[in-house]
VOGU-3710 file (C-alpha; in Angstrom, 3 decimals, decimal comma):
1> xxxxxxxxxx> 21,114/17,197/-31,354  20,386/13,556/-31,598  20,782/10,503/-28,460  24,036/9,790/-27,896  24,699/6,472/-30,504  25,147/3,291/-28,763  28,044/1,224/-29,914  28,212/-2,627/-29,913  31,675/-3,974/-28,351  32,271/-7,869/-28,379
11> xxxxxxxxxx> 35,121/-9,440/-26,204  35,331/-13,419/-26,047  35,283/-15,504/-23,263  37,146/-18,552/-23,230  34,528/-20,666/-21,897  34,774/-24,777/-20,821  32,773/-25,336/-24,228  34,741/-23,335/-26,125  34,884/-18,842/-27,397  31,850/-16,961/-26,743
21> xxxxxxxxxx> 31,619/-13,711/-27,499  30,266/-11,518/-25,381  28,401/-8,120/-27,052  27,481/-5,200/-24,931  24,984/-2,467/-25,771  26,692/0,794/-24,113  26,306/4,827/-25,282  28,816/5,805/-22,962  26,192/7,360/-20,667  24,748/6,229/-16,364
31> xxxxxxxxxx> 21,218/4,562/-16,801  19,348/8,475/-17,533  20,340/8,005/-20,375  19,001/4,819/-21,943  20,607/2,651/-25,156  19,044/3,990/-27,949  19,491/2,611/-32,213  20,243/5,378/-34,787  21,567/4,293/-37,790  24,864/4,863/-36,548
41> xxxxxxxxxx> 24,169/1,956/-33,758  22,661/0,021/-36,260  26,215/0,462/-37,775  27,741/-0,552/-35,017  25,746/-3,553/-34,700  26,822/-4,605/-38,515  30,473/-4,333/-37,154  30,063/-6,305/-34,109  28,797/-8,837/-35,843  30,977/-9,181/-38,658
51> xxxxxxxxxx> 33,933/-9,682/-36,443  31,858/-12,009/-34,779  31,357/-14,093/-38,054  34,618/-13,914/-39,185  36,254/-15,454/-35,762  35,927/-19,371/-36,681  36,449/-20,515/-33,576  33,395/-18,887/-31,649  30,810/-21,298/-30,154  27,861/-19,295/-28,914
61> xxxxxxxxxx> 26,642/-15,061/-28,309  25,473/-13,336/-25,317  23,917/-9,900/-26,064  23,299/-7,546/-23,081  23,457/-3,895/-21,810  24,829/-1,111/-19,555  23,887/-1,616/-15,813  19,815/-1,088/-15,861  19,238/-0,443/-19,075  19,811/-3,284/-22,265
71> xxxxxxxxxx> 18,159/-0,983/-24,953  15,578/1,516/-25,336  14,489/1,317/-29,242  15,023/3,537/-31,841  16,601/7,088/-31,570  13,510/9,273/-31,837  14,764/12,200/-32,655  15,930/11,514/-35,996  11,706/10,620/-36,850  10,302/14,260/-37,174
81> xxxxxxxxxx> 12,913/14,647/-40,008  11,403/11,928/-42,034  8,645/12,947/-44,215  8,514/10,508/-47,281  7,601/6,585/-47,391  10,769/5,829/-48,800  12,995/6,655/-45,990  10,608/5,153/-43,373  10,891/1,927/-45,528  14,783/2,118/-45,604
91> xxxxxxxxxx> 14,754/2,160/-41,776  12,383/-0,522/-41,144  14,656/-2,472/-43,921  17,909/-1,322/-42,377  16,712/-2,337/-39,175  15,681/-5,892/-40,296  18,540/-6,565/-41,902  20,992/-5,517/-39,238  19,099/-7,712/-36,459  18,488/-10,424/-38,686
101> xxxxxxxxxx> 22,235/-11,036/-38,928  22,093/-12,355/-35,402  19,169/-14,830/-36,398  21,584/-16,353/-38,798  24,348/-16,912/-36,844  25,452/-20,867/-37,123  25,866/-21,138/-33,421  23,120/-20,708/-30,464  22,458/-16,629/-29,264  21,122/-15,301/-25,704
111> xxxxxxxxxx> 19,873/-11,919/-24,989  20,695/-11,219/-21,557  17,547/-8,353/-20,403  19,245/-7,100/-17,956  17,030/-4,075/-17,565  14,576/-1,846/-19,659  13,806/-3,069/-23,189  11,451/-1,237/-24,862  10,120/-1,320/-28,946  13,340/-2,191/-30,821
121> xxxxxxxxxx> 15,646/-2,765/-27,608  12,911/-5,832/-27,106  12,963/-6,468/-30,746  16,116/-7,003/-31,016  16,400/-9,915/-27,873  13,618/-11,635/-30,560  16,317/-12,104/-32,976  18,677/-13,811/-30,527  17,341/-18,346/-30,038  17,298/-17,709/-26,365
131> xxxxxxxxxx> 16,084/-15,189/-23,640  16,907/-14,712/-19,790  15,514/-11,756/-17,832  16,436/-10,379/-14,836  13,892/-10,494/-11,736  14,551/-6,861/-11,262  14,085/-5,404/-15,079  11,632/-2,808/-15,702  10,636/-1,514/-18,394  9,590/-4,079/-21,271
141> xxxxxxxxxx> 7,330/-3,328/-23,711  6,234/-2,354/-27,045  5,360/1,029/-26,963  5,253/1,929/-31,039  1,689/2,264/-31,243  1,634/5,039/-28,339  4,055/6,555/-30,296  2,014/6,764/-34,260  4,181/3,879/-35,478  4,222/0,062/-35,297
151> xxxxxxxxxx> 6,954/-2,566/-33,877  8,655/-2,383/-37,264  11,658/-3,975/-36,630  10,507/-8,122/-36,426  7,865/-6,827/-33,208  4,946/-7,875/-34,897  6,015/-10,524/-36,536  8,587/-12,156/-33,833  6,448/-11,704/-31,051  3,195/-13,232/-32,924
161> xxxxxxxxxx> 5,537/-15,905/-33,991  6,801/-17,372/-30,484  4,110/-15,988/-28,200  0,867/-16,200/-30,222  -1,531/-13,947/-31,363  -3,491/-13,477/-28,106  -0,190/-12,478/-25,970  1,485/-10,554/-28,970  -1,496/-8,260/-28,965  -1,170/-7,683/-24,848
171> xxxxxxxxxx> 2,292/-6,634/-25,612  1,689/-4,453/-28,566  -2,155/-3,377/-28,464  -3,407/-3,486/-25,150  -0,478/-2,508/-23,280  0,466/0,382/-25,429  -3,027/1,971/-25,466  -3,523/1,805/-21,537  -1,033/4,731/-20,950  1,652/2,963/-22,156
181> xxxxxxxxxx> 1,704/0,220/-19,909  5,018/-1,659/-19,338  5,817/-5,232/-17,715  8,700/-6,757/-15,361  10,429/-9,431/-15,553  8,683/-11,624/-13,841  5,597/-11,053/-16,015  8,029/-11,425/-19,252  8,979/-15,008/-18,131  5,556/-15,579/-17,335
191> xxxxxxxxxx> 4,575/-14,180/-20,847  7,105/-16,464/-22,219  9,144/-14,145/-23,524  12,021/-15,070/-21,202  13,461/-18,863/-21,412  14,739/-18,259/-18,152  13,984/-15,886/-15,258  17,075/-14,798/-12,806  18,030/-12,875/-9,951  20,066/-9,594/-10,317
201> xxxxxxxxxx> 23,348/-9,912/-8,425  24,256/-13,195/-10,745  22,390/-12,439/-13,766  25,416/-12,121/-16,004  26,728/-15,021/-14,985  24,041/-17,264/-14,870  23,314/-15,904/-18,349  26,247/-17,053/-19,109  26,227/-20,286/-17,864  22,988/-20,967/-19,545
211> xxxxxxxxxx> 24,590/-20,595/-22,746  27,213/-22,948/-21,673  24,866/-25,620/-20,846  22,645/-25,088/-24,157  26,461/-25,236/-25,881  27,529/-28,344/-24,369  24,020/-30,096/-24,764  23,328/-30,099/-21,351  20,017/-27,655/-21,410  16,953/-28,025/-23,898
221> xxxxxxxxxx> 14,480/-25,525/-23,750  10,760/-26,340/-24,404  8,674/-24,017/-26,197  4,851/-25,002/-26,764  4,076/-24,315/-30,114  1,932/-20,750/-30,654  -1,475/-21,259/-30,882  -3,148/-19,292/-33,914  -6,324/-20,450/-34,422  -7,878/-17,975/-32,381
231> xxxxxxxxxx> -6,281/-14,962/-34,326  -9,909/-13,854/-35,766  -11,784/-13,763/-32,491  -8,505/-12,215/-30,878  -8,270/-9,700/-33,521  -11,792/-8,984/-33,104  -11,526/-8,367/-29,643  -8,185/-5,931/-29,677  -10,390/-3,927/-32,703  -12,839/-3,127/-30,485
241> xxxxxxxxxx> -10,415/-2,140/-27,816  -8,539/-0,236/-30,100  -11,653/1,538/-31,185  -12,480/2,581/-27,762  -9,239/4,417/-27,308  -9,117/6,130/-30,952  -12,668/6,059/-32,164  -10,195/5,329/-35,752  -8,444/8,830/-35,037  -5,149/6,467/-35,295
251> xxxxxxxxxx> -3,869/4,787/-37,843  -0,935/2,832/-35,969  -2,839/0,587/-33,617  -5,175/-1,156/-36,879  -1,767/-1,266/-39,141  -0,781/-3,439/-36,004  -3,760/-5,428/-35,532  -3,526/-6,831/-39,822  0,271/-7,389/-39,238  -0,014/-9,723/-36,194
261> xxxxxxxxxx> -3,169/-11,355/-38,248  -0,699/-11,724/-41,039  1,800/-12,919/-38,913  0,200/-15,900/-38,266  0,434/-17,473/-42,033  3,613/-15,385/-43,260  7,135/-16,402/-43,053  9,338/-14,120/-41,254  10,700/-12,965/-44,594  6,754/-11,610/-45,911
271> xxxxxxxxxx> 5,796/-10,520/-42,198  9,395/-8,560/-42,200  8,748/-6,525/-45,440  4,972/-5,641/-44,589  6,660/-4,243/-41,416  8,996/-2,304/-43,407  6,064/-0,980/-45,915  4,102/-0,152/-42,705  6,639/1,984/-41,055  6,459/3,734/-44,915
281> xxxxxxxxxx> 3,222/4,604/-44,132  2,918/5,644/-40,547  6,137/7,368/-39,848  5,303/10,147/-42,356  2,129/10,804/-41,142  0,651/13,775/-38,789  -0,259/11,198/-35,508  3,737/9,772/-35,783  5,076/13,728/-35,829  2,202/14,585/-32,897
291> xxxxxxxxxx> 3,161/11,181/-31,178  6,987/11,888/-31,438  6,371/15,734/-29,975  4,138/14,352/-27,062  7,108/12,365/-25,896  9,420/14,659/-26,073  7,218/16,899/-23,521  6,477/14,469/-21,531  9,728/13,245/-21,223  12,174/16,261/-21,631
301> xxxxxxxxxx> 10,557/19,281/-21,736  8,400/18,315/-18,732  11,442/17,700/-16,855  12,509/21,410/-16,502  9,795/23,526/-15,389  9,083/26,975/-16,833  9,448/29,735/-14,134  11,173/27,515/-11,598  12,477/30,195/-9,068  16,237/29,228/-7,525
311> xxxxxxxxxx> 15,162/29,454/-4,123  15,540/26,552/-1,802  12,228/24,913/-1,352  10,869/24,853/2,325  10,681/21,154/3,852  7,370/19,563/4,093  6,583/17,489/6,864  3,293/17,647/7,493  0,103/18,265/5,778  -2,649/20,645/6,301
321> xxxxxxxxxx> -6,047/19,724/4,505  -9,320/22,042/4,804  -12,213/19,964/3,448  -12,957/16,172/3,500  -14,811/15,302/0,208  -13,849/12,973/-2,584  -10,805/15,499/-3,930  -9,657/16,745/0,079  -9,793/12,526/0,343  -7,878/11,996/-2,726
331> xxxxxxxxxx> -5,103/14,366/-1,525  -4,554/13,120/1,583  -4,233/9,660/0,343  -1,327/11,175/-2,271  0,241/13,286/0,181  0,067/10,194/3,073  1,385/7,701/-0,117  4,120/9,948/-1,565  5,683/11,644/1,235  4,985/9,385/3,941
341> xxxxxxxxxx> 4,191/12,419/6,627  1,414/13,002/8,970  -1,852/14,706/7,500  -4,288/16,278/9,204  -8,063/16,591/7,709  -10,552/18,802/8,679  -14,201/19,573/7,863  -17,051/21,230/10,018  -18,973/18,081/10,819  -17,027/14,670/12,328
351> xxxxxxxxxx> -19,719/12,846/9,608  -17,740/14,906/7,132  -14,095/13,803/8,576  -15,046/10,526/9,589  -16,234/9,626/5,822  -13,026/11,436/4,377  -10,918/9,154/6,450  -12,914/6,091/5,913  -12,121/6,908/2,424  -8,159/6,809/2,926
361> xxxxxxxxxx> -8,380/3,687/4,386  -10,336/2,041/2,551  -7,724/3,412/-0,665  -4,790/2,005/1,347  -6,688/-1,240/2,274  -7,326/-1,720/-1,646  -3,051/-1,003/-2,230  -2,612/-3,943/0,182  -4,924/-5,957/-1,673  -3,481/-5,379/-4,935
371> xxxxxxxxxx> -0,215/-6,237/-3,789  1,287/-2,658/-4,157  1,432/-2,758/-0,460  2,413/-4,878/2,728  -0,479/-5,174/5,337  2,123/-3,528/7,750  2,666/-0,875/5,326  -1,327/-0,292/4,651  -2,032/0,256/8,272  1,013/2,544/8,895
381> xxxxxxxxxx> 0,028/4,857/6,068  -3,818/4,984/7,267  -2,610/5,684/10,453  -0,497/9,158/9,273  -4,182/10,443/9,073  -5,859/12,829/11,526  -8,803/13,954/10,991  -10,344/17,253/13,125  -12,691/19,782/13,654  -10,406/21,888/15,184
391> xxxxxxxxxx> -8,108/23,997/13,453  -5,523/24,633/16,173  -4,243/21,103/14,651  -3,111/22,949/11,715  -0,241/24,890/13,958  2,395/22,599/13,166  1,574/21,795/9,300  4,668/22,607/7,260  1,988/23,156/4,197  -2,363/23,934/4,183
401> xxxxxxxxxx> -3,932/23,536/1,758  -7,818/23,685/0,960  -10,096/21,710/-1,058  -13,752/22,887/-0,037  -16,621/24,155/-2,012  -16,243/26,421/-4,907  -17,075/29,894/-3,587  -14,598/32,900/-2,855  -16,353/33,970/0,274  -16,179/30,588/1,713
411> xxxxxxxxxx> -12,554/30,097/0,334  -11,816/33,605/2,056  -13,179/32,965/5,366  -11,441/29,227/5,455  -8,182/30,755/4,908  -8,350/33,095/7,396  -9,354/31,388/10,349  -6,490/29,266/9,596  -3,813/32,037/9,547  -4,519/32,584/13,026
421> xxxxxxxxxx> -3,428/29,089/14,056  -0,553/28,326/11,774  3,247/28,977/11,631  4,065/32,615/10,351  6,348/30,650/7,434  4,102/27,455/6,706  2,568/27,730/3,370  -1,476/28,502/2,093  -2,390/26,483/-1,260  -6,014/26,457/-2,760
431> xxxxxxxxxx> -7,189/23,878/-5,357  -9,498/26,031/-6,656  -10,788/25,137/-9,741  -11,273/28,705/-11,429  -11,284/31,849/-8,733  -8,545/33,902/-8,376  -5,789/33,317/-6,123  -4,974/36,646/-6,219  -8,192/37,739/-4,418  -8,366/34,761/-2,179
441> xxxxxxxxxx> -5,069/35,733/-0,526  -5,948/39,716/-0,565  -7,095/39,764/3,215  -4,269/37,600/4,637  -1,567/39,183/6,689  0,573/37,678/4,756  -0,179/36,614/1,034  2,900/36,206/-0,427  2,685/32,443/1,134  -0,405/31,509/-0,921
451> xxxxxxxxxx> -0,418/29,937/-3,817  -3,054/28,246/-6,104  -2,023/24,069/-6,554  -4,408/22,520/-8,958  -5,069/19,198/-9,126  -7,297/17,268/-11,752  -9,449/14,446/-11,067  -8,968/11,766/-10,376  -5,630/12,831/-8,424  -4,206/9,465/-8,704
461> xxxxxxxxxx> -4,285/9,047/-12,508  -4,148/12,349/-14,088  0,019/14,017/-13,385  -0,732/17,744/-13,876  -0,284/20,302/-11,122  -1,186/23,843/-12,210  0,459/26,188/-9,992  -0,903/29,472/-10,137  1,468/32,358/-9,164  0,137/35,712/-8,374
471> xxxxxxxxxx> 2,026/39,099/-8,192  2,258/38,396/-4,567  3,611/34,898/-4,085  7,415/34,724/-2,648  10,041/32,887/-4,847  10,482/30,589/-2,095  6,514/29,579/-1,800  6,714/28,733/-5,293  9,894/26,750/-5,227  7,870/24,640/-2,704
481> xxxxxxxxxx> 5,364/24,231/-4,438  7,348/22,717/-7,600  9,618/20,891/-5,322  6,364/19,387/-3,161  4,637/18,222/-7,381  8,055/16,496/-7,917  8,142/14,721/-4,470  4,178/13,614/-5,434  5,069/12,537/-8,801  3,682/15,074/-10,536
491> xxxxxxxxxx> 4,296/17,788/-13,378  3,840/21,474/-12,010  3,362/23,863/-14,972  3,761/27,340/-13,775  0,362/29,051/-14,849  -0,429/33,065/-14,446  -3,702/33,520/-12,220  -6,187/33,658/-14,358  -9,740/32,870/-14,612  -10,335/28,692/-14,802
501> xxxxxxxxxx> -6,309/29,319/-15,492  -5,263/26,905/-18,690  -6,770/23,324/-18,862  -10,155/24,178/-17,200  -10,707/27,315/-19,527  -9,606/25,519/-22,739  -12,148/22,333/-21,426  -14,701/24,753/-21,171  -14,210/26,320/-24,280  -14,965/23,622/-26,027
511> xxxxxxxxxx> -17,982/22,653/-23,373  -19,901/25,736/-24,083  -19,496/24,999/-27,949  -20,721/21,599/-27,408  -24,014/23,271/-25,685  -24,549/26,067/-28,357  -24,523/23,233/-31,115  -27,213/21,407/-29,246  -29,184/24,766/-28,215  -29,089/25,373/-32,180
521> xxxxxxxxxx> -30,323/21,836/-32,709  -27,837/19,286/-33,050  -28,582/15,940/-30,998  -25,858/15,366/-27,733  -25,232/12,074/-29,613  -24,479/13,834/-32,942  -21,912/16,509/-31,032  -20,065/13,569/-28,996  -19,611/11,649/-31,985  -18,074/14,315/-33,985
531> xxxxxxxxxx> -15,781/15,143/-31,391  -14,746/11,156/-30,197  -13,992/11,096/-34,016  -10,813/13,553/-33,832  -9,714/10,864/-31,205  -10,574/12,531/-27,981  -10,256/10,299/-24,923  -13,443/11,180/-24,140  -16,915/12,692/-25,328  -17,784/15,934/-24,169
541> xxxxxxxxxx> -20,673/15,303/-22,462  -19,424/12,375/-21,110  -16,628/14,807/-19,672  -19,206/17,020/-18,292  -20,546/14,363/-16,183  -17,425/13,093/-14,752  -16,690/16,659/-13,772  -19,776/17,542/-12,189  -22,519/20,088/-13,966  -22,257/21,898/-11,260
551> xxxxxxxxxx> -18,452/22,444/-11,561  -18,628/22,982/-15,411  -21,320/25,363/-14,895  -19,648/27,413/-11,754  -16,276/27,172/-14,326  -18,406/28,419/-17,254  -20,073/31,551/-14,742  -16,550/32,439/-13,900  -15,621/32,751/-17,405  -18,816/34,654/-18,744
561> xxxxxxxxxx> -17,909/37,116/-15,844  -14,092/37,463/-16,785  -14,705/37,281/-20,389  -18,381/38,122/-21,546  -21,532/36,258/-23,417  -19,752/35,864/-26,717  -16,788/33,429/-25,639  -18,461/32,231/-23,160  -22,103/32,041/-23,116  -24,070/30,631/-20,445
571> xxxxxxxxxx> -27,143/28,318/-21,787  -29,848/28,568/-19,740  -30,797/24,737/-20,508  -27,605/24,079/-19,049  -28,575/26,279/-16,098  -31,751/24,280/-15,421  -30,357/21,202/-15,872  -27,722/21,985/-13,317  -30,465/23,612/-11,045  -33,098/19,856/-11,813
581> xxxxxxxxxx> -29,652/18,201/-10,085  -29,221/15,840/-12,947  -25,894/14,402/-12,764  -25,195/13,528/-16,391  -27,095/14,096/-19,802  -27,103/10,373/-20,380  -28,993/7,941/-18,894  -26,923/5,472/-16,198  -25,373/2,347/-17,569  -26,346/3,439/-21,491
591> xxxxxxxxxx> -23,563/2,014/-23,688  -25,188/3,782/-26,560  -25,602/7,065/-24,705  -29,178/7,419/-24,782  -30,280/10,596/-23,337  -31,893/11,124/-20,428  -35,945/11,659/-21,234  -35,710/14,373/-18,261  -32,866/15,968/-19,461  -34,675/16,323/-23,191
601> xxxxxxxxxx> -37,693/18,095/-21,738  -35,488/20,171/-19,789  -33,309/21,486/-22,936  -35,072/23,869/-24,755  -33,587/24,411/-28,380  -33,504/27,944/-30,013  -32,887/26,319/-33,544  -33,821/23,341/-35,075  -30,610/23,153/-37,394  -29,015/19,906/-38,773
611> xxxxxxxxxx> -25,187/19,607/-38,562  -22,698/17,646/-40,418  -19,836/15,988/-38,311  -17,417/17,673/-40,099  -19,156/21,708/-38,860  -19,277/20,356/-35,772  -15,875/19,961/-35,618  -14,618/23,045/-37,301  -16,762/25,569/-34,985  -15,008/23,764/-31,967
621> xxxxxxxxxx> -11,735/23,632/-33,215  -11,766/27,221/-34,636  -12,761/28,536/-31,603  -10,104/26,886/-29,957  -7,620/28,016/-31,786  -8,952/31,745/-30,781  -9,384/30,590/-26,929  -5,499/29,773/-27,044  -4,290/33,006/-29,033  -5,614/34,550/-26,667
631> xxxxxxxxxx> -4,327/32,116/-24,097  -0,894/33,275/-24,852  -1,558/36,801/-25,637  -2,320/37,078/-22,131  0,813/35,029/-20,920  -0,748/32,529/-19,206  1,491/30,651/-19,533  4,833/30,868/-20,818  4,532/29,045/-24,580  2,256/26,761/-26,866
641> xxxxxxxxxx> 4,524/24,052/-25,489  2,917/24,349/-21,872  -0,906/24,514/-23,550  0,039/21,216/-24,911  1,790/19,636/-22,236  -1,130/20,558/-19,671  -3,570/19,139/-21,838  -1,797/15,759/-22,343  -1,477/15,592/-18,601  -4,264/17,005/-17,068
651> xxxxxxxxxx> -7,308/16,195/-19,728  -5,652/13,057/-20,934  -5,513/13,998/-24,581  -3,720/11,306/-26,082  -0,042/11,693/-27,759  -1,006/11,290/-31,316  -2,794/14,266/-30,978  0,183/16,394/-29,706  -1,624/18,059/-27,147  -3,978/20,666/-29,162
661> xxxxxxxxxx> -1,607/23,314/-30,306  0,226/20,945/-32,806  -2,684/19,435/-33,604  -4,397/22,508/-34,768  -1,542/23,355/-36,696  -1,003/19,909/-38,203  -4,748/20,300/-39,180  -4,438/23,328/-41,049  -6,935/25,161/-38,654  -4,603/27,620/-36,896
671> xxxxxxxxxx> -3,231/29,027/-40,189  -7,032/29,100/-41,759  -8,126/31,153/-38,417  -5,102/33,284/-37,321  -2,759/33,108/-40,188  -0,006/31,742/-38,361  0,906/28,499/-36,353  1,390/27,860/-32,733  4,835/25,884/-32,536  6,687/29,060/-33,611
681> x> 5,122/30,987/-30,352
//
């Protein structure tokens, strides 16, 4: 079932210069549910207009929306069912011709943003002579090339037209390929997308008004003329960002990047109908269906977690935190920032707790300084911290939880000394990385309160919570826990306890691959590339040193144990390069990842085999696919649907991949290994 369509309904106003009609974007629906264009809208929007053109007496047009929202873009669901370059022509043409009517009208337009306008919902304020923006809109942007497709409805060539090349791209490359990033109002007035910039409570009228005064003469708005002889060195520039994000995995984001070059010598008619054979192209193709199926997670499926018991969650108001390192630091700051309670932070040396805490300041002072916020509000929210050496400060927390060293005894003992100082009902997490829960908790008097709460790092970016249920956790400790992610802003996926649970065991799947193609002989250079070439955020090995070789390695142990030598070996190269403390295979600061001379005498290769990107790539994938059958076999979690979604979230696997179950399908490499597909698990 499709978004519900959005009609276009006109009524005139009877204005001191003379009719105006009035058009309003509304799907019958509260703000949740944003404007959306089908072809039924579009429809609509042919209608609107026509009675429009046919009333001879009206003066001047004001488009707008529903409170919040004046239009999200194109209904997305109807895009899976495309699948030849004919129909994704039609709608880029049906689209263009539809909006274009309102660029022909004989009398001057406004588009009224009264709220979010995103992809065609901004395109379609392009078509209309005039802009105003309200202060208070979020939400503006061009998201397309997130999403496997380009601005195909006037985007690229609109935008490049009024704005320039240089700001076009910051709307439709740059901003779309750093997670998506939208703007305000303010910054779409500053942008100069906006003729005029106005507060909320009047916007409609003022709107309005500036229309009237543009009608009667009375208001001339300046544009400076778009700059374009820059376009090659500002093309050159977005390539290379673009590069950096999909290593030319994507096809979207360089189909964009020759269409706002083009832009700048085409009429609107030539830069429409490249748009239109462009969405041909892209719309059909495996990143638009794996882009299209990422947002639909993200944004639907993600929204009703798996396993959610119906017990009432237990109020949280304050925070337990064993440990103060760089993740026990990072959680307090979230917790502190989010639900704005007291925290409490201990470690066993004050050196320990008084670096933890410097740390949480020093986060909050960096808010203040970035404007996100007030100098009253920075010191307020440092000063929710406590930090301790005493864990008789725990005997009030509503909720522990415990973020020191990787090791079950230590886990064990941490978690008992603090059940003899807090509440009988207050709540035990762990962010262990990879041990079970289940044995963690087997000591306490009372382990159906514990539950594992995984976070991934760094906490602030990445919006996964794993939270790992074992046969003993009460229905009302886990409703907590997915009420407690929700409250932090993040997405709980309900995940069985098992060992290095999902993301970590499918990251380390494809880390001890990685290290098997080098102990056979392949280069670290040679395996990154390979892999950065399926459009991986980032290179393995450059994963493995943002993780930690001693984490990967402790991950990988735990795995070997649970699972034996032939899934997942343990290189002893590895080992010693874990064991010679190096923190990363590269050396520091090496833009061309030049290996570490240490690190090369340390690696002793069994093989001296040469591989071609393209082996490389099949022995990881392959064995993926196996890691994940089995994945599910064993019920980890509940379908391929979570595998995905926890990847996107917690490893940062970008949309157009579809997480890594639809992308193995869509590559042909889970039928060629387990004769079958994923998506019908």
């Amino acid at each position: 079932m499709g978004e519900p369509v959005t009609r276009f309904y006109n009524r005139f106003y009877e204005s001191p210069v003379g009719r105006i009609a009035i058009v309003t974007m509304d799907n019958g629906h509260d703000y949740k549910k944003p404007n959306t264009f089908s072809e039924s809208a579009l429809r609509s929007l042919n209608k609107a207009l026509e009675e429009i053109s046919k009333d001879g007496g009206v003066k001047g047009m004001m488009l707008t929306g529903k409170p919040y929202i004046f239009a999200a873009g194109a209904d997305l669901t109807e895009v899976p069912f495309i699948t030849t370059f004919e129909q994704g022509y039609q709608i880029g043409q049906f689209g263009h011709l539809a909006m274009k009517r309102i660029m022909d009208l004989p009398f001057p337009t406004v588009a009224a943003i009264n709220g979010v306008a995103l992809g065609g919902g901004l395109e379609i304020a392009l078509y209309c002579q005039y802009r105003t923006v309200a202060r208070s809109a979020q939400g503006i942007g061009f998201p397309e090339c997130f999403l496997g497709i380009i601005p195909g409805w006037g985007g690229c060539t609109l935008a490049t037209k009024l704005l320039g090349p240089e700001k076009a791209l910051e709307l439709i490359i740059f901003n779309a390929l750093n997670q998506n990033r939208m703007i305000n109002g303010p910054q779409a007035f500053q942008l100069g997308l906006a003729d005029r910039l106005l507060d909320g409570a009047e916007f409609l009228d003022e709107s309005l008004q500036f229309l009237q005064d543009i009608i009667a003469g009375q208001v001339k708005v300046e544009r400076p003329p778009a700059q374009t002889g820059n376009v090659k060195s500002a093309i050159a520039k977005a390539k290379g960002f673009v590069d950096s994000k999909v290593h030319g995995a994507a096809p979207a984001p360089y189909r964009a990047l020759e269409l706002i070059e083009g832009a700048c010598k085409w009429d609107v008619e030539q830069g429409f109908e490249e748009e239109n054979k462009a969405l041909g192209d892209l719309i059909k193709t495996r990143e638009c269906k794996a882009s299209i199926y990422s947002f639909d997670l993200v944004n639907r499926y993600a929204k009703k977690p798996r396993g959610m018991p119906d017990a009432k969650p237990q109020a949280v108001n304050k925070v337990g935190i064993i440990g103060a390192g760089l993740m026990a630091s990072q959680l307090a700051q979230l917790f502190i920032y989010r639900l704005g309670v007291p925290v409490v932070m201990k470690d066993i040396k004050q050196e320990f707790v008084d670096k933890g805490c410097a740390y949480v300041a020093q986060e909050f002072q960096k808010m203040v300084e970035k404007g996100r916020l007030s100098a009253a509000q920075g010191r307020y929210f440092t000063s929710l911290l406590t930090g301790t050496l005493d864990s008789q400060d725990f005997a009030d927390c509503d909720f522990l939880i415990e973020a020191v060293f990787e090791e079950m005894q230590v886990k064990q003992q941490v978690f008992a000394e603090a059940e003899t100082f807090i509440r009988p009902d207050a709540i035990l997490a762990t962010n262990t990385s990879s041990l079970s829960v289940t044995r963690m908790a087997a000591d306490l008097k009372n382990p159906e309160r514990v539950v594992g709460f995984h976070f991934f790092n760094p906490v602030a970016v990445l919006p996964l919570v794993e939270i790992i249920k074992t046969e003993q956790t009460g229905q009302g400790t886990l409703a907590t826990a997915f009420g407690l992610a929700r409250k932090l802003k993040k997405t709980g996926i309900l995940v069985k306890d098992a060992p290095a649970f999902l993301v970590n065991r499918i990251l380390t799947r494809m880390l001890v691959d990685c290290v098997s193609l080098v102990d056979q002989g392949a280069s670290f250079q040679q395996v990154d590339d390979a892999m950065l070439a399926l459009g991986l955020p980032m290179a393995p090995f450059e994963l493995l040193a943002l993780v930690g070789p001693p984490v990967a390695l402790h991950v990988n142990e735990t795995l070997n144990r649970a699972f034996g030598s032939e899934r997942f070996p343990v290189s002893d190269s590895f080992a010693k390069l874990v064991a010679a403390k190096k923190p990363s295979i590269y050396l520091p600061n090496s833009k061309t990842r030049r290996v570490d001379p240490e690190v090369e005498k340390l690696w002793v290769k069994s093989d001296k085999r040469e591989f071609h990107p393209e082996e490389i790539q099949k022995t990881v994938l392959s064995n993926l696919a196996r890691e994940i059958d089995s994945i599910l076999q064993e019920k980890v979690v509940a379908s391929s649907r979570d595998v995905d979604l926890a990847m996107i979230m917690g490893a940062g696997w970008p949309f157009f991949m579809g997480g890594i179950t639809m992308y193995l399908d869509l590559a042909g490499i889970t039928p060629k290994v387990l004769q079958k597909v994923f998506f019908s698990i």
